[in-house]
ROBA-371297 format. One record per residue (C-alpha): residue in three letters; x, z, y. Coordinates in Angstrom, 3 decimals, decimal comma. Example, Ala and Ser with C-alpha at 12.3 -4.5 7.8 and 13.67 -1.06 7.14 Angstrom:
% ROBA-371297
<node><type>ALA</type><c1>12,300</c1><c3>7,800</c3><c2>-4,500</c2></node>
<node><type>SER</type><c1>13,670</c1><c3>7,140</c3><c2>-1,060</c2></node>
END
This chain:
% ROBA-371297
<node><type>UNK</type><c1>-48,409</c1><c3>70,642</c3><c2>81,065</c2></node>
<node><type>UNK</type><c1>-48,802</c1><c3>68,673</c3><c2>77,435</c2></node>
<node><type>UNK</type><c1>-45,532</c1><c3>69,498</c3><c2>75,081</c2></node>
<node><type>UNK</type><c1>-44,048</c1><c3>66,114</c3><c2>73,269</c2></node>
<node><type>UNK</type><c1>-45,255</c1><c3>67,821</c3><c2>69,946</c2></node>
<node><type>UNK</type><c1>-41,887</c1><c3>66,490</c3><c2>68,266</c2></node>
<node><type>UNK</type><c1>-38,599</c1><c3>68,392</c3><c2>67,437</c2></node>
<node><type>UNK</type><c1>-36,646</c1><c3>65,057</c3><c2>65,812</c2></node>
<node><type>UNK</type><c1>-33,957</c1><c3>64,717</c3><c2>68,190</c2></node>
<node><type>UNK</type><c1>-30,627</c1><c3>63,048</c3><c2>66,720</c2></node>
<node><type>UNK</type><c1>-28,909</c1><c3>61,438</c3><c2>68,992</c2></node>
<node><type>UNK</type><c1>-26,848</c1><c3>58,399</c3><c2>67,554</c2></node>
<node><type>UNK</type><c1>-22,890</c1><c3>58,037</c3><c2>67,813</c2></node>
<node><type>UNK</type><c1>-23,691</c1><c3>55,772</c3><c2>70,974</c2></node>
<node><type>UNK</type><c1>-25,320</c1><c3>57,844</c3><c2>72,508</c2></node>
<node><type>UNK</type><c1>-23,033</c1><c3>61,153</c3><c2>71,374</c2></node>
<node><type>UNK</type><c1>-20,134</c1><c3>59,312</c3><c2>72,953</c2></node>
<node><type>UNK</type><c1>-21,527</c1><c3>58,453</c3><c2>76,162</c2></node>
<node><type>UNK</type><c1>-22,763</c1><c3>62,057</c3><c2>77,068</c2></node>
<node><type>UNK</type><c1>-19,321</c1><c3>63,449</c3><c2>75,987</c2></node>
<node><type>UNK</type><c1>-17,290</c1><c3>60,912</c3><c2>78,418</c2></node>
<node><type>UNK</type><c1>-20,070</c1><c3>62,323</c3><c2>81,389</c2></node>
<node><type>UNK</type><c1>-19,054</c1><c3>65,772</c3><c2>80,197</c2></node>
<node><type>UNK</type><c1>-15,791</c1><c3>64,969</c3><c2>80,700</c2></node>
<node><type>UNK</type><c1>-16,116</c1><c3>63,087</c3><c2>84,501</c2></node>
<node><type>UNK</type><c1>-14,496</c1><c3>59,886</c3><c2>82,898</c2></node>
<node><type>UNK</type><c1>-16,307</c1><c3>56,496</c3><c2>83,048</c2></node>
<node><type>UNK</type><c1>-17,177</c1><c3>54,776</c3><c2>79,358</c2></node>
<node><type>UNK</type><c1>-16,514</c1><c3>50,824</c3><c2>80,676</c2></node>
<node><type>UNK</type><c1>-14,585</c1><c3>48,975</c3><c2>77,457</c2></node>
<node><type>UNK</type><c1>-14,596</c1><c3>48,095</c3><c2>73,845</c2></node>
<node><type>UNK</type><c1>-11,685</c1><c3>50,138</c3><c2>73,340</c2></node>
<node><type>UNK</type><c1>-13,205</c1><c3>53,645</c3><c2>74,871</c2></node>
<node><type>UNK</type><c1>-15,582</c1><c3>53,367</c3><c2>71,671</c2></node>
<node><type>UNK</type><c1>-12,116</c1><c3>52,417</c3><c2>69,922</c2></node>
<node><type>UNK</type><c1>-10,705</c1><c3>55,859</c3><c2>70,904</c2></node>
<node><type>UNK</type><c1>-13,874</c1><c3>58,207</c3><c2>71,102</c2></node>
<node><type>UNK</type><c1>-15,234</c1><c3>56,939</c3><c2>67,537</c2></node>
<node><type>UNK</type><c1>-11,705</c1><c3>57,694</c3><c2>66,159</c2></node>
<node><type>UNK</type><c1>-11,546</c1><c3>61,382</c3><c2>68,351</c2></node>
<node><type>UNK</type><c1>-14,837</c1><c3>61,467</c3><c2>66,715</c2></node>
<node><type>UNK</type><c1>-13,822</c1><c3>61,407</c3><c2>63,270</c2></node>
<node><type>UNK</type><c1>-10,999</c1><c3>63,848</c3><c2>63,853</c2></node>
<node><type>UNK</type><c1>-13,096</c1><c3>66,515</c3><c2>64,769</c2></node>
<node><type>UNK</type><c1>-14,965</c1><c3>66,411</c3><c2>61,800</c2></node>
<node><type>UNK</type><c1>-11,533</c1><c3>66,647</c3><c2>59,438</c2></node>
<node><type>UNK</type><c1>-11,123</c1><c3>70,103</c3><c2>62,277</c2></node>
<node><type>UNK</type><c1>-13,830</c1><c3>71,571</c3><c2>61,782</c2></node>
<node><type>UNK</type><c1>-13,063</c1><c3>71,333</c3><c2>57,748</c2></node>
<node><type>UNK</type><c1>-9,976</c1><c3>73,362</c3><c2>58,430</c2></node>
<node><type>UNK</type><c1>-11,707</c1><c3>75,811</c3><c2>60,736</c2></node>
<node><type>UNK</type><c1>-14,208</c1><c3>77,305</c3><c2>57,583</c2></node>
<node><type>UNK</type><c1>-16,649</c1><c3>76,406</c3><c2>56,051</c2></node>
<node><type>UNK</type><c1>-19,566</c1><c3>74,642</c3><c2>57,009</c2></node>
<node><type>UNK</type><c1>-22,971</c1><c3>76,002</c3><c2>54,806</c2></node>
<node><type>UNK</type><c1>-24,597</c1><c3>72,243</c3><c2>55,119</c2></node>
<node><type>UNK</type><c1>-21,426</c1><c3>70,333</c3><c2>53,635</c2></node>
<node><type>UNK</type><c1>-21,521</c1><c3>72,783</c3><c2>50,511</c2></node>
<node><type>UNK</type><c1>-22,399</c1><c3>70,532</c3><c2>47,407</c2></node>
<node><type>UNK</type><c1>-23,255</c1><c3>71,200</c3><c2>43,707</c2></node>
<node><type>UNK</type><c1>-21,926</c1><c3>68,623</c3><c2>41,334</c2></node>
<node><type>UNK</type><c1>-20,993</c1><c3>68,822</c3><c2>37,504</c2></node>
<node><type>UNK</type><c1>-17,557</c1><c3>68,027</c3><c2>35,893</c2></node>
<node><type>UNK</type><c1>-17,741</c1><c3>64,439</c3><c2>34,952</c2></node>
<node><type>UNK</type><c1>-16,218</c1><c3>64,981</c3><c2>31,513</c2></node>
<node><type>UNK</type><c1>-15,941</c1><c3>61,798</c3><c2>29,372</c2></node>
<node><type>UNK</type><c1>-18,587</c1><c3>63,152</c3><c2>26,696</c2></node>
<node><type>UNK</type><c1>-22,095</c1><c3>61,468</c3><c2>26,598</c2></node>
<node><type>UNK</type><c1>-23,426</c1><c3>63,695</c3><c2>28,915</c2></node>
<node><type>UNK</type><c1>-20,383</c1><c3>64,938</c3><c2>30,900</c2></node>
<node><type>UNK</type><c1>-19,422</c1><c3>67,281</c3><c2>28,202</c2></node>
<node><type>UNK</type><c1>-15,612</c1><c3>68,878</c3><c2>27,950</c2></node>
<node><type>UNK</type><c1>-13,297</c1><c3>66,578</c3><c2>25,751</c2></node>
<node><type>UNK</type><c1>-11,772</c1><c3>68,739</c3><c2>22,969</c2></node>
<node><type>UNK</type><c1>-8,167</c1><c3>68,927</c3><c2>23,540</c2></node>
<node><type>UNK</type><c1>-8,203</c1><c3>67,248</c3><c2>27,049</c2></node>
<node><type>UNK</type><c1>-7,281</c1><c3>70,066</c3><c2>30,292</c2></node>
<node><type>UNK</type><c1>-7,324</c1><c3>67,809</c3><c2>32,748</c2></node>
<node><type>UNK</type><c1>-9,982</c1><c3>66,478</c3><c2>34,909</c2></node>
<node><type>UNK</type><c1>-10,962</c1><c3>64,797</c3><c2>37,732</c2></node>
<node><type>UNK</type><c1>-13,242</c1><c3>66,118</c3><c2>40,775</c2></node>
<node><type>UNK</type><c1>-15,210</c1><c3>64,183</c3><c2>43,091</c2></node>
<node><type>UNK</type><c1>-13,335</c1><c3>62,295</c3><c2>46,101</c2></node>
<node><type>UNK</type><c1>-14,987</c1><c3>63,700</c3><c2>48,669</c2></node>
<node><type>UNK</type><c1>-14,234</c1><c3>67,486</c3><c2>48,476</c2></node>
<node><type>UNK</type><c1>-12,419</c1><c3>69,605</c3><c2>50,704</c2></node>
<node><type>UNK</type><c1>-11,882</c1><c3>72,526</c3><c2>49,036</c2></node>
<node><type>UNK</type><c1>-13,550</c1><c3>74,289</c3><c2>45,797</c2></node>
<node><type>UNK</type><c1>-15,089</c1><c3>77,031</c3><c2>45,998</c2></node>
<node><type>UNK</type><c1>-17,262</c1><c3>78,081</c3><c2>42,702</c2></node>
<node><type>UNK</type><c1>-16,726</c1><c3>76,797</c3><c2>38,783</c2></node>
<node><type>UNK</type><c1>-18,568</c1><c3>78,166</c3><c2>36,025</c2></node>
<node><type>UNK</type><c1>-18,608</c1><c3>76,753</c3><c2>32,433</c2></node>
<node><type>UNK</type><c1>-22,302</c1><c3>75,975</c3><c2>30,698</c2></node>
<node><type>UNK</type><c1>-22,244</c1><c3>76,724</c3><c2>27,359</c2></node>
<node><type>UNK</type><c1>-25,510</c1><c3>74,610</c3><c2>25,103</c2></node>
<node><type>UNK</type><c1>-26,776</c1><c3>72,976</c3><c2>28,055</c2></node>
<node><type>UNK</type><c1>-30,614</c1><c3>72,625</c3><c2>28,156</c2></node>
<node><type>UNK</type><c1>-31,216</c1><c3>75,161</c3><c2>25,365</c2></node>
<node><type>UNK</type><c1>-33,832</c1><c3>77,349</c3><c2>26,666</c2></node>
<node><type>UNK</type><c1>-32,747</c1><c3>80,053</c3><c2>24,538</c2></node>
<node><type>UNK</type><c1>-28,707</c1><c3>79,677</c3><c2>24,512</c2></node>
<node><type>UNK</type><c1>-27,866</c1><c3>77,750</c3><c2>27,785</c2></node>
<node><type>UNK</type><c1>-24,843</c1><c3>80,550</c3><c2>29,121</c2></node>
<node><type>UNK</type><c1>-22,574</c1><c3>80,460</c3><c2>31,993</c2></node>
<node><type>UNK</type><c1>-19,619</c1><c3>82,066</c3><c2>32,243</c2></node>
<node><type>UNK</type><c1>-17,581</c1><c3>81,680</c3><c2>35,574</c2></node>
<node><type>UNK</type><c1>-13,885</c1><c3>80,340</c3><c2>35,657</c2></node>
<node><type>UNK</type><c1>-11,120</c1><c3>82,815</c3><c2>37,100</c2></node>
<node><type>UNK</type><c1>-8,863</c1><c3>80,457</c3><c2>39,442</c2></node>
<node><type>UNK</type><c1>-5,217</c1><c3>80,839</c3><c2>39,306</c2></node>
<node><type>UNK</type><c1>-2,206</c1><c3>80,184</c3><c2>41,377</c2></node>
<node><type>UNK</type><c1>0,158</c1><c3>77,308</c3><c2>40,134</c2></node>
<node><type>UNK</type><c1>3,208</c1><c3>79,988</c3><c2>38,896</c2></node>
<node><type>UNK</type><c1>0,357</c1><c3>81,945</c3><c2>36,897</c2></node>
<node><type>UNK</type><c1>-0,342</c1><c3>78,765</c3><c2>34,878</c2></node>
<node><type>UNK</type><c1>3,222</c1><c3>77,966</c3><c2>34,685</c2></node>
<node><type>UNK</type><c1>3,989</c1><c3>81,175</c3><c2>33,149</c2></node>
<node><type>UNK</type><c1>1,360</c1><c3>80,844</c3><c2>30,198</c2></node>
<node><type>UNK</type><c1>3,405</c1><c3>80,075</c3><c2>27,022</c2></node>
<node><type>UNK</type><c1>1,370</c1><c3>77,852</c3><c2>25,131</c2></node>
<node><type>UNK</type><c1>-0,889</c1><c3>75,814</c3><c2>27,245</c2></node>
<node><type>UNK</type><c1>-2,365</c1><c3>73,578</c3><c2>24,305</c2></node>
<node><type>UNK</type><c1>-3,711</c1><c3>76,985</c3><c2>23,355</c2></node>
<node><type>UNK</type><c1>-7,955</c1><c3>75,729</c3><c2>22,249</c2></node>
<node><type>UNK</type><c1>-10,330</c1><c3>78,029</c3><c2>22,740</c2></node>
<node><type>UNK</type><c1>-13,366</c1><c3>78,612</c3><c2>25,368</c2></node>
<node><type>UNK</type><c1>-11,813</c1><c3>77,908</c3><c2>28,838</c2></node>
<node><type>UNK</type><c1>-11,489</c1><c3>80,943</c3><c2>30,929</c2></node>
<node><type>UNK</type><c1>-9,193</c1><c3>79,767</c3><c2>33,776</c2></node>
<node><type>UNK</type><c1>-8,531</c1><c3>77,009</c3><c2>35,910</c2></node>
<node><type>UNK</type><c1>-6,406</c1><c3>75,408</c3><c2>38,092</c2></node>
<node><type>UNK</type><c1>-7,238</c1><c3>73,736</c3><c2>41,114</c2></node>
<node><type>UNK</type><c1>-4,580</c1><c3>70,773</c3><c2>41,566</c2></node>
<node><type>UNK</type><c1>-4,999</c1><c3>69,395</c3><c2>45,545</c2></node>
<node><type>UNK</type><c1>-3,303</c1><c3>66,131</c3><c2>44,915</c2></node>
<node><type>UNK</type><c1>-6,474</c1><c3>64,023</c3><c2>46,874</c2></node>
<node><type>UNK</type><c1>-4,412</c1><c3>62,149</c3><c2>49,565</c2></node>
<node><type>UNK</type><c1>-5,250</c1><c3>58,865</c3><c2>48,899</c2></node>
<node><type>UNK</type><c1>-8,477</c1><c3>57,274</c3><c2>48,090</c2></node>
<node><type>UNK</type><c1>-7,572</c1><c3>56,258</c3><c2>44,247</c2></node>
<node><type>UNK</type><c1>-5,569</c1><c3>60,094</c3><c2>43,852</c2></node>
<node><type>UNK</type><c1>-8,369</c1><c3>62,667</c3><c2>43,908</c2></node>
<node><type>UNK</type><c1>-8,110</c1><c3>66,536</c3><c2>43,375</c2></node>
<node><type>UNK</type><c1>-8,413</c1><c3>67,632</c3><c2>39,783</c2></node>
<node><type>UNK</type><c1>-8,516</c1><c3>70,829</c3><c2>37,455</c2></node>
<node><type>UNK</type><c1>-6,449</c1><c3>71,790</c3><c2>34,573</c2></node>
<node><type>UNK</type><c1>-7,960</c1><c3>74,448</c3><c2>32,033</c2></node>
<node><type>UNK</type><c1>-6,787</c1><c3>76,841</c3><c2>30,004</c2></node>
<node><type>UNK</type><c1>-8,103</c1><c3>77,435</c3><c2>27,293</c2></node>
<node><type>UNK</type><c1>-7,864</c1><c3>74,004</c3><c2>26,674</c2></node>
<node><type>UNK</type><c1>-11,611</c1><c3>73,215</c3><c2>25,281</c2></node>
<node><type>UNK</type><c1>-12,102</c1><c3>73,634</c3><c2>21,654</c2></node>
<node><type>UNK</type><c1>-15,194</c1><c3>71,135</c3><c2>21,338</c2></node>
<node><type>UNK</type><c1>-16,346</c1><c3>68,081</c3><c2>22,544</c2></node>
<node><type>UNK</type><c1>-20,017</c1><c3>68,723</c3><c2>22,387</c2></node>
<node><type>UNK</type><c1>-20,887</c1><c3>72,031</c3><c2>23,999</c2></node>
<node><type>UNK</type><c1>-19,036</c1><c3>72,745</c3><c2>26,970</c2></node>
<node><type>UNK</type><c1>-19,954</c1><c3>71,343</c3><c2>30,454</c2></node>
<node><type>UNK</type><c1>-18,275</c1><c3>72,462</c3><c2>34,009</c2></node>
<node><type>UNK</type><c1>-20,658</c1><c3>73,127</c3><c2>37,170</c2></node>
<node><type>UNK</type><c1>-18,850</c1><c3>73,165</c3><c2>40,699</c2></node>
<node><type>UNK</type><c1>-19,446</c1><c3>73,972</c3><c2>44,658</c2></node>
<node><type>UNK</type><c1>-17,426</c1><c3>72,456</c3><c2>46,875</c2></node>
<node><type>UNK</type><c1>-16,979</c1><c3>72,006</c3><c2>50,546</c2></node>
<node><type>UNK</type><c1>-18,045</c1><c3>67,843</c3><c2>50,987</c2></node>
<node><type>UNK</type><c1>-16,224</c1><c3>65,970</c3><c2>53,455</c2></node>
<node><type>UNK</type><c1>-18,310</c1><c3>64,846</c3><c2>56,229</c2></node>
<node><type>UNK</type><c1>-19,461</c1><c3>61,234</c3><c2>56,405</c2></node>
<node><type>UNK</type><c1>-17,251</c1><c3>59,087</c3><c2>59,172</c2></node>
<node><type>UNK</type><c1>-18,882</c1><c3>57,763</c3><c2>62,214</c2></node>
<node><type>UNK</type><c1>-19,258</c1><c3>54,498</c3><c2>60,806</c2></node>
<node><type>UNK</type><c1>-17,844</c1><c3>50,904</c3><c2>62,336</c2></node>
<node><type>UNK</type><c1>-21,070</c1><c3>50,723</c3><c2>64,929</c2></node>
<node><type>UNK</type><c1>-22,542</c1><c3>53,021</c3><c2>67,349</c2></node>
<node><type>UNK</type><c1>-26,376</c1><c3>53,298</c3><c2>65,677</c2></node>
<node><type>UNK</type><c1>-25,355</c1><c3>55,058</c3><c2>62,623</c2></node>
<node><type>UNK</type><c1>-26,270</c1><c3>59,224</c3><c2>63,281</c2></node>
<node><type>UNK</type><c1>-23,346</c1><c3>61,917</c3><c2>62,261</c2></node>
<node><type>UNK</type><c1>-23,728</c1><c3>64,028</c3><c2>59,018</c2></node>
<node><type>UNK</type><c1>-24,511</c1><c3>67,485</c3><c2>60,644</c2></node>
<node><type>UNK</type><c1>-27,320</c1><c3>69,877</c3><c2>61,385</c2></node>
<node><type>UNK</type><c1>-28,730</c1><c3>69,801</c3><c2>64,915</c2></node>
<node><type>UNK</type><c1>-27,613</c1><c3>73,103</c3><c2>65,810</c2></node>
<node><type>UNK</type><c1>-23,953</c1><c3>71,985</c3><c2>66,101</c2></node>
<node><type>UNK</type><c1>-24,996</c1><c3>68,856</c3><c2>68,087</c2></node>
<node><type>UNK</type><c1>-23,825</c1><c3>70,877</c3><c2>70,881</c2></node>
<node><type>UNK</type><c1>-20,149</c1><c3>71,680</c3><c2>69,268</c2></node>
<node><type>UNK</type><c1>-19,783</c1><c3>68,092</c3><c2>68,811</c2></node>
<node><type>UNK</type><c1>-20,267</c1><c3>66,706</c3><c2>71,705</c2></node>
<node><type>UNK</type><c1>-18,189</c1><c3>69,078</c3><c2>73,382</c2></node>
<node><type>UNK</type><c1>-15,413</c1><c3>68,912</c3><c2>70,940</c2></node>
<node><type>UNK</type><c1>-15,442</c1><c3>65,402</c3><c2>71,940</c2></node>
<node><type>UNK</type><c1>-15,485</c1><c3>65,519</c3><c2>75,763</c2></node>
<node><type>UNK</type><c1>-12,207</c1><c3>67,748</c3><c2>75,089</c2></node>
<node><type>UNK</type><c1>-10,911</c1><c3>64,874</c3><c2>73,078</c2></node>
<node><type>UNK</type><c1>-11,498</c1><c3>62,387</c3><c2>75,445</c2></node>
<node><type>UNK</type><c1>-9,831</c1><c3>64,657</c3><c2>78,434</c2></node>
<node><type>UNK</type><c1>-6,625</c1><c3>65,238</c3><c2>76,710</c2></node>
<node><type>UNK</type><c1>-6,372</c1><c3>61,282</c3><c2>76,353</c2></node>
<node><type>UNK</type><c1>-7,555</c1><c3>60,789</c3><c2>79,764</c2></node>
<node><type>UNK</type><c1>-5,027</c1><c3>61,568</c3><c2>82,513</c2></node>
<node><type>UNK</type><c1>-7,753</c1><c3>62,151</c3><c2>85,513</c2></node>
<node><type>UNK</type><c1>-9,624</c1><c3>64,555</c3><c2>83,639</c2></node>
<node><type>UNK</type><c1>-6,419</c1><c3>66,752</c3><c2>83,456</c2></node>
<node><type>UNK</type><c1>-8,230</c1><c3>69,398</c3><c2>85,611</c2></node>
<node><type>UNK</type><c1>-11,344</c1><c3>69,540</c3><c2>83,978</c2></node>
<node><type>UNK</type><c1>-9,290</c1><c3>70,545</c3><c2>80,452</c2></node>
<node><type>UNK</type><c1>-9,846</c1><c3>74,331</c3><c2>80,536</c2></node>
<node><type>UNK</type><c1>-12,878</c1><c3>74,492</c3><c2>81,126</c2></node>
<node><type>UNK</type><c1>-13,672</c1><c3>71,820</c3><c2>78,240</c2></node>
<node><type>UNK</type><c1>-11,721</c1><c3>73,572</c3><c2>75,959</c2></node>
<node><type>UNK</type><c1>-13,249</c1><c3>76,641</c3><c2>76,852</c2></node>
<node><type>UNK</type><c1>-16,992</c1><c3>75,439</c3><c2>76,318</c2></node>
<node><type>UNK</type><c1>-16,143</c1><c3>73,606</c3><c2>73,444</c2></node>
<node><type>UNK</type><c1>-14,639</c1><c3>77,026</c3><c2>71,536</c2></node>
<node><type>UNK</type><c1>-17,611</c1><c3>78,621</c3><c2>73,199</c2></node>
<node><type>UNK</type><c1>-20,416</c1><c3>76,034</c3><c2>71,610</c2></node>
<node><type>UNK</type><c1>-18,368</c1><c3>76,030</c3><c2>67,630</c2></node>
<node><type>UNK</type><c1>-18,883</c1><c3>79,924</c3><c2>68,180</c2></node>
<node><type>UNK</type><c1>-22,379</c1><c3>79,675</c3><c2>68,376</c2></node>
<node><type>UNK</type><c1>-23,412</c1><c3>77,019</c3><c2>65,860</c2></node>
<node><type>UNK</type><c1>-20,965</c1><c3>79,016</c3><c2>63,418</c2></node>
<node><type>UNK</type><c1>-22,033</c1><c3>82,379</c3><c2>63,969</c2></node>
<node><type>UNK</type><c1>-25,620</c1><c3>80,923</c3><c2>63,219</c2></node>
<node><type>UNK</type><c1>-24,340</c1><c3>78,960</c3><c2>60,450</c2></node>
<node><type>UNK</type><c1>-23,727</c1><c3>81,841</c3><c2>57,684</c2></node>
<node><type>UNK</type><c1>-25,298</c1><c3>83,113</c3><c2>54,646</c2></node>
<node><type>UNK</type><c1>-28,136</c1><c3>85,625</c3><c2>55,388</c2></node>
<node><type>UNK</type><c1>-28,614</c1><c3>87,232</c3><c2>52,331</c2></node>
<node><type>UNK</type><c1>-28,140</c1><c3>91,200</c3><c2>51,924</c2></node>
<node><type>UNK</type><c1>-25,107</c1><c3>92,520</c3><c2>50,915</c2></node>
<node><type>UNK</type><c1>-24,062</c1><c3>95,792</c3><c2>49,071</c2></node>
<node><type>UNK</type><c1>-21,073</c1><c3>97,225</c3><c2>49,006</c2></node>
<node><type>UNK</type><c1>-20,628</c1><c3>100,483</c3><c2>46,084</c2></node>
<node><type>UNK</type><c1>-16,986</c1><c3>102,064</c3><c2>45,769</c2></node>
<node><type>UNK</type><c1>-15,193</c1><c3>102,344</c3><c2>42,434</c2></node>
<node><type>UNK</type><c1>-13,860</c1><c3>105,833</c3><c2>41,835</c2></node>
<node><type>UNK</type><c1>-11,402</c1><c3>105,819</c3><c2>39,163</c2></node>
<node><type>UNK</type><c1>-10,871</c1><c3>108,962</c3><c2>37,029</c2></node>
END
């Protein structure tokens, strides 16, 4: 028996909505079932946001920071992040950026909003040891920003490097656009939204446990495979 020789499949939204209605025994006739699902659709991916995070929606990006090459603005502690993140996980601060011989990071301590209100003078200049992370994104002109402290002390050596947790791409309008995730949670997806579709659908009422029950079963899977891999070493700190 010959094998297809290909491993490319990505299935389209189309196609990811009509295999969840068969999972879930409920016919896909009208404009407005693709209404509903593509809308289910798009609230899964905001859940599975909250649930942890996802490895493939982890992006790099650097401080956009109103110098000529996104440098710190002396004086100025608060900035803007990109729209699309969902939470922040890593900042460090790149001292002489490019210098083969001087380029330095030095990674940012996060702190809780009544730490930062208790610092005394927070025009205090200096090298910028601390941040905090502001979540004020709930609009699509109000985005999530950072306020540092030190406030920076130079406009022309200081740059900020970030991970963060990227929102994932909507469905889109149509039904030929393909979803923004890895194939191995293909799966999780479509059964996330056959269970979607069965708690709007009141003849699939019966059919809910068990789609609730593959779907946790399927997120398990694709998120126990989706974790960091690397070795890890733990040595105790024995104080004297």
């Amino acid at each position: 028996m010959a094998l297809s020789g290909t491993s490319s499949f990505n299935p389209d939204v189309g196609d990811i909505i009509q295999e969840a209605f068969d999972r879930a025994g409920v016919s896909f006739r009208t404009a407005y079932d693709l209404i509903t699902a593509r809308r289910s659709l798009n609230f899964l991916t905001l859940e599975w946001a909250n649930r942890g995070i996802n490895l493939w929606t982890i992006q790099q990006a650097t401080l956009i920071g109103g110098g000529s090459g996104n440098e710190l603005v002396k004086a100025t502690s608060d900035y803007s992040l990109s729209a699309d993140v969902m939470a922040l996980l890593d900042l460090v601060l790149r001292t002489d950026d490019g210098s083969l011989t001087s380029q330095t990071d030095y990674p940012l301590n996060r702190i809780s909003q009544p730490t930062y209100s208790s610092i005394p003078n927070k025009l205090s200049q200096g090298r910028p040891l601390q941040y905090y992370f502001q979540r004020v994104g709930i609009s699509a002109d109000v985005v999530d920003q950072i306020t540092l402290w030190p406030v920076p002390d130079s406009s022309t050596k200081y740059k900020i490097l970030y991970w963060y947790v990227k929102r994932i791409d909507d469905s889109g309008p149509g039904v030929s656009s393909t979803m923004e995730i890895p194939a191995r949670f293909l799966p999780a997806m479509v059964a996330g939204l056959a269970y979607m579709i069965g708690t709007k659908t009141p003849e699939a009422a019966q059919r809910l446990p068990i789609l609730k029950a593959e779907y946790e079963e399927q997120f398990s899977l694709a998120a126990e495979e989706d974790r960091v891999k690397a070795s890890v070493h733990f040595v105790p700190r024995i104080g004297y």
